[in-house]
One Martini backbone bead per residue (centre of mass of N, CA, C, O) as a GRO file, in nm:
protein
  443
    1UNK     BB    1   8.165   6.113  19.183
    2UNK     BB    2   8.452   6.237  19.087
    3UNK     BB    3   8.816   6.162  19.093
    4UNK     BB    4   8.945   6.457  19.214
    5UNK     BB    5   9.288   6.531  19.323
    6UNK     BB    6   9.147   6.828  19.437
    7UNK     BB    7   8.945   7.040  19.580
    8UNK     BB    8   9.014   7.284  19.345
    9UNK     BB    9   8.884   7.072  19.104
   10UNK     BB   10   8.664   7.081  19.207
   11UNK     BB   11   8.547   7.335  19.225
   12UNK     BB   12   8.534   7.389  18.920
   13UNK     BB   13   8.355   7.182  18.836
   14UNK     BB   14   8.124   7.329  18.978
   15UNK     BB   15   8.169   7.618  18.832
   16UNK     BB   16   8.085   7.481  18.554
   17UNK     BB   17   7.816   7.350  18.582
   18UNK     BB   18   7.680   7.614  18.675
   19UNK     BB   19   7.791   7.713  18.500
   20UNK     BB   20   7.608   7.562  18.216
   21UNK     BB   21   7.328   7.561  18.335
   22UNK     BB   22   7.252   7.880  18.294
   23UNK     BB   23   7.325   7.808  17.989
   24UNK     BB   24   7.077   7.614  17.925
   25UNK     BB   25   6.825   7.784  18.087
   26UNK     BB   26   6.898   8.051  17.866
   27UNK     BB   27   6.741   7.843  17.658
   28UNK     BB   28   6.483   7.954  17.572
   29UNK     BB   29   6.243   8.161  17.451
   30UNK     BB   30   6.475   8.351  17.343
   31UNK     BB   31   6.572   8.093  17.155
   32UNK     BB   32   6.692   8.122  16.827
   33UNK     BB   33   6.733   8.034  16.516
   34UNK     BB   34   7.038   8.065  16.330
   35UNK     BB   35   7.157   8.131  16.056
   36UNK     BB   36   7.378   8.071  15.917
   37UNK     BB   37   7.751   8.068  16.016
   38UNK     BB   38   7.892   8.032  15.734
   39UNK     BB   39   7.818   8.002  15.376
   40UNK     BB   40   7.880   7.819  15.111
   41UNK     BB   41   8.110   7.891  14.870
   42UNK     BB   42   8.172   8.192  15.017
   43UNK     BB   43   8.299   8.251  15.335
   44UNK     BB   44   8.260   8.449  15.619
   45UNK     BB   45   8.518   8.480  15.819
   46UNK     BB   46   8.623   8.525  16.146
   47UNK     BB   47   8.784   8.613  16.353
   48UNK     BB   48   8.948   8.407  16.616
   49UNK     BB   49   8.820   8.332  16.935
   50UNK     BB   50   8.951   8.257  17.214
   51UNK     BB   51   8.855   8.008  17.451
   52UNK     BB   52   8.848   7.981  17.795
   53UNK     BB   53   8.538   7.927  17.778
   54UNK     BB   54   8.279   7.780  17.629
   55UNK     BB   55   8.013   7.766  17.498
   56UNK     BB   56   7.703   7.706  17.663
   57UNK     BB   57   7.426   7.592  17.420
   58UNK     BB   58   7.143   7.390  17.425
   59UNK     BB   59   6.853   7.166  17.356
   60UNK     BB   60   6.726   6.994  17.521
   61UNK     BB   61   6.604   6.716  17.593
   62UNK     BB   62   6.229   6.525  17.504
   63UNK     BB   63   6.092   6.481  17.301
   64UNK     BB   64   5.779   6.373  17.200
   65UNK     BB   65   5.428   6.430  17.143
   66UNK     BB   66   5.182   6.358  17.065
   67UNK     BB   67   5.130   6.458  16.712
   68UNK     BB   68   5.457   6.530  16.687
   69UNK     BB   69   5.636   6.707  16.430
   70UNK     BB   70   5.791   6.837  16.199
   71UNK     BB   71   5.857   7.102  15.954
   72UNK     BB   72   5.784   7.095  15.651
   73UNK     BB   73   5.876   7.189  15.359
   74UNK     BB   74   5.821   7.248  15.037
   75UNK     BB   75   5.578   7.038  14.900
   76UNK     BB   76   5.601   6.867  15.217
   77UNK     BB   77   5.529   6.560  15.367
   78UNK     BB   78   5.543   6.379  15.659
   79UNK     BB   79   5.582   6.131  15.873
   80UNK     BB   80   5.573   5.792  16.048
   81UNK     BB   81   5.759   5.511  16.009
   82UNK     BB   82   5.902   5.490  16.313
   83UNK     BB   83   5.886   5.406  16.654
   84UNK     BB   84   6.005   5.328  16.927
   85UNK     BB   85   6.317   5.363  16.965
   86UNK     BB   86   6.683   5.347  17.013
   87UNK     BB   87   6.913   5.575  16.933
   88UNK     BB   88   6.893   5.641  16.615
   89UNK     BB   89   7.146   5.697  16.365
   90UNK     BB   90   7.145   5.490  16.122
   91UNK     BB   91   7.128   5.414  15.763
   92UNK     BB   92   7.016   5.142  15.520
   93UNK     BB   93   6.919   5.079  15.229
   94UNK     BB   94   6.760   4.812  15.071
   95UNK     BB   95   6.698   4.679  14.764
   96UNK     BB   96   6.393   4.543  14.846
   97UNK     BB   97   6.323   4.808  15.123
   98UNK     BB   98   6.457   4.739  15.359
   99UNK     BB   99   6.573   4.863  15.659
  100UNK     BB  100   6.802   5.032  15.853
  101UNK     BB  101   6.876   5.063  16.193
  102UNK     BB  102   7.110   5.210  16.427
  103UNK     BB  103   7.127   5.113  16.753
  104UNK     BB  104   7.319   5.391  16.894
  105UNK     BB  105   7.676   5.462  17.114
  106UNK     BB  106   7.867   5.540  17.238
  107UNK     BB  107   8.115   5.384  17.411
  108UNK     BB  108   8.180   5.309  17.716
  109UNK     BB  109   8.357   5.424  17.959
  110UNK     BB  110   8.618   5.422  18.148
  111UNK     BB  111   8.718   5.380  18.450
  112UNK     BB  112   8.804   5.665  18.648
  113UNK     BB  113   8.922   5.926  18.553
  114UNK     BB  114   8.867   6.270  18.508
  115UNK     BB  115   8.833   6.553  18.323
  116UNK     BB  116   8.663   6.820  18.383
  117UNK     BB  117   8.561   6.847  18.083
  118UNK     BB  118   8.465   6.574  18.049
  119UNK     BB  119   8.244   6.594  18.262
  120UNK     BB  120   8.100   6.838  18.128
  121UNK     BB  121   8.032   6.677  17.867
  122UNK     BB  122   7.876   6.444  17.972
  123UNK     BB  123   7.631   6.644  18.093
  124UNK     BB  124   7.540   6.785  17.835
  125UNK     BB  125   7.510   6.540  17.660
  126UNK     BB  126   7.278   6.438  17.834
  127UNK     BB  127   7.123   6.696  17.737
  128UNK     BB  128   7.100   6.591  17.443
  129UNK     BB  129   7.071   6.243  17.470
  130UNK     BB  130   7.355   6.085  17.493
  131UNK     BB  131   7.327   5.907  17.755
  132UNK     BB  132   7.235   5.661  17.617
  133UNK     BB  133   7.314   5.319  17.600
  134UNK     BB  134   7.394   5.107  17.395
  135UNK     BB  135   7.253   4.875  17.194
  136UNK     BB  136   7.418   4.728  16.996
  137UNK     BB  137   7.204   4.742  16.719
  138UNK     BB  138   7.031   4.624  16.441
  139UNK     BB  139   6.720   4.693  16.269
  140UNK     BB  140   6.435   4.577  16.073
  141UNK     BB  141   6.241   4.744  15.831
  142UNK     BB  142   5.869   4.690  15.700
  143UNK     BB  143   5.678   4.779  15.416
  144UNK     BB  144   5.442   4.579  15.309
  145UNK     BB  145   5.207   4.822  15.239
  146UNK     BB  146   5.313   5.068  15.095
  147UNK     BB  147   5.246   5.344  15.289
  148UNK     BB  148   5.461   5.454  15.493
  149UNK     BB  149   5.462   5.190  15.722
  150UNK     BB  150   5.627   5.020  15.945
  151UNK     BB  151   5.511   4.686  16.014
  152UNK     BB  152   5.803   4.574  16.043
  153UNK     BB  153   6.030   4.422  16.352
  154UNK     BB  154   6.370   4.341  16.378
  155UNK     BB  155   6.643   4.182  16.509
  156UNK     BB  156   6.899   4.199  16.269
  157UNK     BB  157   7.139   4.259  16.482
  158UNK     BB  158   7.394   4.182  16.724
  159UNK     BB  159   7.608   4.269  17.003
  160UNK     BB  160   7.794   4.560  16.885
  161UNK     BB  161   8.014   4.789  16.861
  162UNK     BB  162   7.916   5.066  16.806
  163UNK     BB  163   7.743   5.095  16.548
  164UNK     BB  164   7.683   5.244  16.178
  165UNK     BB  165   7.818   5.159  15.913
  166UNK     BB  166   7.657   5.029  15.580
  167UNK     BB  167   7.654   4.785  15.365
  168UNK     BB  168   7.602   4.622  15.038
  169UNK     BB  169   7.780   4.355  14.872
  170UNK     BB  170   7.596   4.172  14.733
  171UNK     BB  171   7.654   3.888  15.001
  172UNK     BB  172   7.759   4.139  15.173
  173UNK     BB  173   7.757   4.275  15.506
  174UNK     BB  174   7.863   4.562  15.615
  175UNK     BB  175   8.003   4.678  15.930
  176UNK     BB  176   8.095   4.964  16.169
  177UNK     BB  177   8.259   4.984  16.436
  178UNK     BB  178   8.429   5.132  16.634
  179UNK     BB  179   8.690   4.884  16.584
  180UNK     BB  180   8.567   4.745  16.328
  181UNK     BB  181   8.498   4.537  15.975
  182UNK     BB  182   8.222   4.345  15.926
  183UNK     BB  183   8.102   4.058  15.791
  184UNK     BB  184   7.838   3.905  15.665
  185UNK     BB  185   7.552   3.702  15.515
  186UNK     BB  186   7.375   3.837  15.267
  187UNK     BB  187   6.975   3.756  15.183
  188UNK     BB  188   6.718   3.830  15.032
  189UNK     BB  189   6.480   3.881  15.321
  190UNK     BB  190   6.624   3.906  15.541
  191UNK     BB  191   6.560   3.932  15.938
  192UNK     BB  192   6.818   3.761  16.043
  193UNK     BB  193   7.115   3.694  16.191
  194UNK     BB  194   7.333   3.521  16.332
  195UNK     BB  195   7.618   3.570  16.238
  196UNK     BB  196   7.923   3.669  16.396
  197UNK     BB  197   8.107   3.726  16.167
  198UNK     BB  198   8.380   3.904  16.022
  199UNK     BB  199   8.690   4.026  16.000
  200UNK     BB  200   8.843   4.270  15.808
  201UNK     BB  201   8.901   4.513  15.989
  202UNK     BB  202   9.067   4.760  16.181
  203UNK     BB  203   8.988   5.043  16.404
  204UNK     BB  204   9.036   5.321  16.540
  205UNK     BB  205   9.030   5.353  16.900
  206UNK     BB  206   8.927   5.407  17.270
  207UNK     BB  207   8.878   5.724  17.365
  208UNK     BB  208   8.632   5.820  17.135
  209UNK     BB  209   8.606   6.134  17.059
  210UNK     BB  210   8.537   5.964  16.753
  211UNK     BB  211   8.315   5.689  16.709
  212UNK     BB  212   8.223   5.718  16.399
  213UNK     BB  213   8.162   5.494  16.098
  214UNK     BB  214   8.184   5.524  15.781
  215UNK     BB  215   8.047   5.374  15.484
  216UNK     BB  216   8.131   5.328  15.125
  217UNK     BB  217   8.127   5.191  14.804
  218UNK     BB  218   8.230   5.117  14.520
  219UNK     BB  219   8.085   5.097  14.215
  220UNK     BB  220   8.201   4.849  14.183
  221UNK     BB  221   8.285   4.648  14.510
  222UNK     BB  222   8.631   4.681  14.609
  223UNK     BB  223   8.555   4.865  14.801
  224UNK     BB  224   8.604   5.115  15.140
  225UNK     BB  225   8.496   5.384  15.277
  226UNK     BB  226   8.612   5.550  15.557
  227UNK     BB  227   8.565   5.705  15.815
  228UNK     BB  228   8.786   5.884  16.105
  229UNK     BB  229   8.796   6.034  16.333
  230UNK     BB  230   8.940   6.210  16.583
  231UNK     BB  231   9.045   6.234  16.941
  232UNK     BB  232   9.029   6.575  16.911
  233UNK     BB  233   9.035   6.904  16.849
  234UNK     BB  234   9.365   6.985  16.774
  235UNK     BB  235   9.586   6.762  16.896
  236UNK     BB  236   9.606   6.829  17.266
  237UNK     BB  237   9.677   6.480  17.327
  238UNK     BB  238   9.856   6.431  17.113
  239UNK     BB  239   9.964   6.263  16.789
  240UNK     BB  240   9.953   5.939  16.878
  241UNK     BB  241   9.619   5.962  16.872
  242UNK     BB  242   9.629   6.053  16.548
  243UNK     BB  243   9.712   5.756  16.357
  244UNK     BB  244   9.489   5.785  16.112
  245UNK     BB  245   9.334   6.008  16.146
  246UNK     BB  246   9.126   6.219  16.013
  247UNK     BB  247   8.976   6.055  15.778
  248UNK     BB  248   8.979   5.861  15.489
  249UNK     BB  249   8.966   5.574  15.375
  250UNK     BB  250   9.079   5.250  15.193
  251UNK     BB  251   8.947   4.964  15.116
  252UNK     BB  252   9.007   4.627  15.056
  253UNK     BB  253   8.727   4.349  15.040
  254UNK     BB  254   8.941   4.094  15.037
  255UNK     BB  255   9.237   4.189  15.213
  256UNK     BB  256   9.231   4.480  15.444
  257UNK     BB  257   9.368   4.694  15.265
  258UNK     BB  258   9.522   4.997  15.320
  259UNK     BB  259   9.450   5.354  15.290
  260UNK     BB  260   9.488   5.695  15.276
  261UNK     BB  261   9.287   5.897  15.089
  262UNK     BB  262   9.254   6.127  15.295
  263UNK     BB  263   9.285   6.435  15.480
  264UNK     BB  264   9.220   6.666  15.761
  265UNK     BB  265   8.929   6.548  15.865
  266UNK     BB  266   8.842   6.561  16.136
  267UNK     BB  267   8.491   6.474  16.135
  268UNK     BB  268   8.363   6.213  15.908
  269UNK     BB  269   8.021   6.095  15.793
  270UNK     BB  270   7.928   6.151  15.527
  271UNK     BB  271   7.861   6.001  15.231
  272UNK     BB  272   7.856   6.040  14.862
  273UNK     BB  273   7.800   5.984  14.513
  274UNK     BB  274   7.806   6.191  14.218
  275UNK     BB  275   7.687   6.097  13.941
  276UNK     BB  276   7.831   6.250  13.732
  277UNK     BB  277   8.158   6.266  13.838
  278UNK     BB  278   8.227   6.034  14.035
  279UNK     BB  279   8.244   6.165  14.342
  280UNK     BB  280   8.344   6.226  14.651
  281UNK     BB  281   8.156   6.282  14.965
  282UNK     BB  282   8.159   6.527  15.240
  283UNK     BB  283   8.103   6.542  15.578
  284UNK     BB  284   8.214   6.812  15.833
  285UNK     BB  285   8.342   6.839  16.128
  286UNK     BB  286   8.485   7.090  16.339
  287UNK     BB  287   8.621   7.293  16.528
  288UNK     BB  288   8.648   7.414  16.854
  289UNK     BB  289   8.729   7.723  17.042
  290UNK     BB  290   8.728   8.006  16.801
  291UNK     BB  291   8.423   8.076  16.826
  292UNK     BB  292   8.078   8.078  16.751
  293UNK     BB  293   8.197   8.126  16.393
  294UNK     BB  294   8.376   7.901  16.426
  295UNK     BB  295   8.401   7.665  16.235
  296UNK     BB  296   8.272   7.563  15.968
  297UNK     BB  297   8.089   7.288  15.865
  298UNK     BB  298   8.108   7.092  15.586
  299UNK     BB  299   8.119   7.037  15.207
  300UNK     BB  300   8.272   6.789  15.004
  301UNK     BB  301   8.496   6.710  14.826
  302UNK     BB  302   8.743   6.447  14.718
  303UNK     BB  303   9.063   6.388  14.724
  304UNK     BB  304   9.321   6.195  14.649
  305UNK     BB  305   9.549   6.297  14.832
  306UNK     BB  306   9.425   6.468  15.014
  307UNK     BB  307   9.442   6.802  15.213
  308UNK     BB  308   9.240   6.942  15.493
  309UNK     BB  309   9.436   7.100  15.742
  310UNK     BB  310   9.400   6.891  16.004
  311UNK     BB  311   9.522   7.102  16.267
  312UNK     BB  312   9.671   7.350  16.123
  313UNK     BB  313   9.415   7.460  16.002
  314UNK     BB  314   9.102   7.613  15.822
  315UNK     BB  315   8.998   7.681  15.562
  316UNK     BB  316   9.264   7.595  15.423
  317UNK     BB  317   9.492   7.882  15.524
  318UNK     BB  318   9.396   7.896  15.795
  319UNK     BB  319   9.562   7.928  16.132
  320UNK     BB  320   9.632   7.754  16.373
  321UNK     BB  321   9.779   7.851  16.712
  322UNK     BB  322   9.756   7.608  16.868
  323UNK     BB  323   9.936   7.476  16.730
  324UNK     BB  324  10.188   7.230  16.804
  325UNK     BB  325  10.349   7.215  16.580
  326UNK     BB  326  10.400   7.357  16.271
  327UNK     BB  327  10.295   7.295  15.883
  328UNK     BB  328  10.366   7.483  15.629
  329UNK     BB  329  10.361   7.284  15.375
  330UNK     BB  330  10.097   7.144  15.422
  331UNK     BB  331   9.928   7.457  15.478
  332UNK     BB  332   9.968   7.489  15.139
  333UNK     BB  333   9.822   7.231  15.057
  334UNK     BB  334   9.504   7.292  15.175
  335UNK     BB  335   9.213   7.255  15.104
  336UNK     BB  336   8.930   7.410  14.983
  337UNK     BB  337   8.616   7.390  15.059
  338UNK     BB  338   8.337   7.395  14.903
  339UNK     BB  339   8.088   7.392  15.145
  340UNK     BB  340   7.951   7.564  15.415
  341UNK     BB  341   7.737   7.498  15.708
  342UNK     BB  342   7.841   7.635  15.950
  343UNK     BB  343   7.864   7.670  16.296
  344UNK     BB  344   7.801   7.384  16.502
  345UNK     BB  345   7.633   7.238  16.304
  346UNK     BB  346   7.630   6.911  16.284
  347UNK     BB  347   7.737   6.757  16.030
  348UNK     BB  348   7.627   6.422  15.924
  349UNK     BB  349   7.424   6.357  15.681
  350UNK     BB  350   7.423   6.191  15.360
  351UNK     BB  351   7.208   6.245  15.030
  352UNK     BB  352   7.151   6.209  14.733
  353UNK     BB  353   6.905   6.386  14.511
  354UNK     BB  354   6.733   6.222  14.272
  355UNK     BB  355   6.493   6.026  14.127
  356UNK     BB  356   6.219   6.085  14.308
  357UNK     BB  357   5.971   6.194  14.551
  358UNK     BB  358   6.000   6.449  14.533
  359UNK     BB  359   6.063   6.767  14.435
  360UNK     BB  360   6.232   6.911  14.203
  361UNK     BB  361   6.396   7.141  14.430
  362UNK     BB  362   6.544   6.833  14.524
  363UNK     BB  363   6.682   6.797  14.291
  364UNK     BB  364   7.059   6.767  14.222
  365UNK     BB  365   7.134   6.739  14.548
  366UNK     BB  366   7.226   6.756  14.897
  367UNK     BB  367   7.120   6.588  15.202
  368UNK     BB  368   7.161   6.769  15.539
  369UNK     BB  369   7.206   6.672  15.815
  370UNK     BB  370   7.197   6.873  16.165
  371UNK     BB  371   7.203   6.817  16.509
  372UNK     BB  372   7.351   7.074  16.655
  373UNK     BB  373   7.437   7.304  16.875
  374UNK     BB  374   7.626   7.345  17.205
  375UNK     BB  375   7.836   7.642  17.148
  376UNK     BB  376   7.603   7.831  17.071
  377UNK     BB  377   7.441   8.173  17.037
  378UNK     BB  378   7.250   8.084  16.874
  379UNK     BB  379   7.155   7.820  16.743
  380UNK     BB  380   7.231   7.562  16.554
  381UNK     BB  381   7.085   7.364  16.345
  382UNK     BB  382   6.837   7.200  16.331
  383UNK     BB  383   6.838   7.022  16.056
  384UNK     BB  384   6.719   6.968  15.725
  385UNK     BB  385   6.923   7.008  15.402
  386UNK     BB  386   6.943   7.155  15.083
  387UNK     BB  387   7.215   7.117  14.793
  388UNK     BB  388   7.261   7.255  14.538
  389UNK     BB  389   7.365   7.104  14.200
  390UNK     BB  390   7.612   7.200  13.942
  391UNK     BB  391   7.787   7.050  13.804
  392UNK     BB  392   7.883   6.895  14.035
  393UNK     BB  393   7.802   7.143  14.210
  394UNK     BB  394   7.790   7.362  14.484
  395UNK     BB  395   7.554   7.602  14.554
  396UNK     BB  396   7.372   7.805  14.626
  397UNK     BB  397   7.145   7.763  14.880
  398UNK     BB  398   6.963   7.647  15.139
  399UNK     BB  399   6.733   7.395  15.182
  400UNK     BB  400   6.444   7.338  15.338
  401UNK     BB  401   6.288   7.042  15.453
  402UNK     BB  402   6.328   6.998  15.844
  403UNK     BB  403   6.230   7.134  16.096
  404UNK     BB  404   6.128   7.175  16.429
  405UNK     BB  405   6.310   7.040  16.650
  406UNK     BB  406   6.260   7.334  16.830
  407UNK     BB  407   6.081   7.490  17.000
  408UNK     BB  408   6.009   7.749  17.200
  409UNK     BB  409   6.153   7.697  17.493
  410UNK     BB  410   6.454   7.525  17.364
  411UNK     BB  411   6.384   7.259  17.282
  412UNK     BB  412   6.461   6.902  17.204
  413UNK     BB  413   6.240   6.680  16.985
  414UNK     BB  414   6.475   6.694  16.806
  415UNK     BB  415   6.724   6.520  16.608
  416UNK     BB  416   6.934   6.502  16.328
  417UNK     BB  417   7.112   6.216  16.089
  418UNK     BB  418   7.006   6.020  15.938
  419UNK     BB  419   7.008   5.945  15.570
  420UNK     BB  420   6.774   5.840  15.321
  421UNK     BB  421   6.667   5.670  15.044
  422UNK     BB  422   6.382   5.520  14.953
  423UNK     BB  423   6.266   5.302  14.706
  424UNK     BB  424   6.023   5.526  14.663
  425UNK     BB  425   6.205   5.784  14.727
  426UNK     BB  426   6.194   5.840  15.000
  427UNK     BB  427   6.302   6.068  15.280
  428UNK     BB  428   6.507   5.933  15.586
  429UNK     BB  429   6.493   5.971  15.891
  430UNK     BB  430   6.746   6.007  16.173
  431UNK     BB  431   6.569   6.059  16.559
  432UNK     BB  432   6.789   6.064  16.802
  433UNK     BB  433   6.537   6.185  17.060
  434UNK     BB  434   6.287   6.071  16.892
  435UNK     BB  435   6.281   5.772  16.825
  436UNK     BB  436   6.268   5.847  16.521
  437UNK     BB  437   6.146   5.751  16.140
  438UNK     BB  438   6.128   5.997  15.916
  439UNK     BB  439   5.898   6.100  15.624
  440UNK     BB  440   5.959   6.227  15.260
  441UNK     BB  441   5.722   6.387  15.081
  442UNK     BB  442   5.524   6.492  14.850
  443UNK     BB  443   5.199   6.631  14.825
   0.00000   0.00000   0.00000
């Protein structure tokens, strides 16, 4: 039991506990995914209803039973690359075809105090999957016979403190941990590293309300663009503890000078650069407690010194009123995202799909896995989706890649997360509640 300050703040926590619970056990058979609310390229956002008691609706993982599989889209067919991972989080394809593979999850929490909601949080996210701690290493996969399964697995990286995004650049692979980006030394074909790395920047950590750091090099080689989530759902935790965050990073790979790229993105993961216009592009989670249509989180092009409205505004300038102090010359100049995604659903990984192993219909547009919503009913993402482009932007609907992660009776066999291209084109996907790397190619 947690160290509740009287007897009364007992009594709500245990109250909201069981309202979780059996708002948890309420998506059962009843509970069906809805169509994303609120997507696309001009989405119609409804008022926003602050919630004081925010929905609770998960569908608890459980994970897959002997040859179940997710249900590939048009076209497509699923298969394991490989199985009985610990909480797979993020890939990276190395030039060889050699497959990284970071099994991590959120750093332990410092003991102590903890506020209720913080409980009742840490009880949810447990139901999803995510409480079990952190491998805090990088697996390396390999497919000797190009067969679409990998045969070889090494303890690639150890040690590590809750990694996520990797890069590799020349013969230096990079590594983003929660709290700094180390350097290794990688050469082609290596299968494990054993040097304890190089610290090149820290990264702000500590209470690590979202604590993914993901990486992306610039096409010459001399940059690290770094995602930065929030430390809060609005900055309601004071203004102090949100300093350098919310924000999309650009470090110098020789001298680990940085400086802030784009602002104002509460939680951003997956980063792409679209080939044609050489843009960068980031999926970004938005903020919670505003009704379970609000706000959608997006897919965005990012511009230099560009701010995109968080905590200040959303989607644009729609004005949250819970934040204050407000700033309005801020919020007027608010870049209005791309793309949106849905509200709620986690959209997490990205990978553009240009000549590859896929159908046409996959071809030159975005691949967005989306983790899945904790707070809306019925339940949103949980699925892997492609958004066409057009002349460098993103257009029409969205296309269903890999569904069917929630079961009938609203259990999750499975979440994805990362997306990557491996070299033979297939797209692999990583799913930390079946601890497995599916793999897609067409039919």
């Amino acid at each position: 039991m947690q160290n509740f300050s009287n007897q009364s703040q007992l009594k709500i926590a245990m109250l909201f506990v069981v309202s979780t619970l059996l708002l948890v056990s309420a998506c059962t058979a009843k509970s069906k995914l809805e169509p994303l609310a609120g997507y696309g390229i001009n989405p119609v956002l409804p008022a926003p209803n602050k919630e004081l008691v925010p929905t609770v609706n998960i569908a608890p993982a459980i994970g897959w039973s002997n040859n179940e599989k997710p249900t590939a889209g048009q076209g497509l067919r699923v298969n394991v690359f490989a199985n009985q991972l610990q909480h797979p989080r993020w890939l990276y394809a190395l030039p060889n075809g050699d497959v990284l593979v970071a099994e991590t999850n959120s750093p332990a929490k410092p003991k102590g105090r903890f506020s209720v909601s913080a409980w009742v949080a840490a009880k949810v996210m447990k139901k999803a999957g995510a409480g079990v701690p952190s491998a805090d290493r990088i697996i390396l996969l390999r497919d000797s016979n190009n067969d679409g399964e990998a045969d070889k697995r090494t303890t690639f990286l150890e040690g590590l403190h809750s990694p996520f995004g990797m890069a590799l650049i020349g013969e230096t692979l990079y590594v983003a941990n929660a709290d700094a980006i180390l350097a290794f030394p990688y050469h082609e074909g290596d299968e494990v590293i054993s040097s304890v790395g190089t610290k090149l920047i820290d990264l702000p950590s500590g209470i690590n309300h979202h604590w993914t750091k993901n990486i992306l090099p610039s096409e010459d080689g001399t940059k690290l663009y770094v995602t930065v989530g929030s430390n809060s759902n609005v900055a309601e935790k004071g203004f102090d503890i949100e300093v350098d965050r919310a924000a999309i990073w650009q470090v110098d790979v020789k001298t680990g000078a940085h400086q802030l790229y784009a602002t104002g993105l509460r939680n951003p993961n997956g980063m792409a650069w679209e080939p044609t216009t050489k843009t960068l592009w980031t999926v970004v989670n938005e903020r919670d407690e505003l009704g379970q249509d609000l706000v959608p989180d997006y897919l965005t092009s990012v511009k230099e010194g560009g701010f995109y409205g968080w905590p200040y505004s959303y989607y644009g300038q729609h004005v949250d009123q819970r934040v204050s102090p407000q700033q309005p010359s801020l919020v007027a100049k608010a870049i209005v995202p791309d793309y949106a995604l849905g509200a709620h659903t986690a959209s997490l990984g990205l990978a553009y799909s240009s000549d590859n192993a896929l159908p046409s219909h996959l071809q030159n547009g975005m691949i967005v896995s989306q983790h899945g919503s904790w707070n809306r009913k019925p339940l949103s993402g949980y699925k892997v989706i492609f958004i066409p482009f057009v002349n460098g932007m993103a257009t029409g609907q969205p296309i269903n890649v890999l569904t069917g992660f929630v079961n009938q009776t609203g259990q999750a066999n499975g979440r994805p997360v990362g997306v990557v291209i491996d070299k033979q084109g297939a797209l692999l996907v990583a799913d930390d509640v079946g601890d497995t790397i599916w793999r897609v190619i067409r039919k």
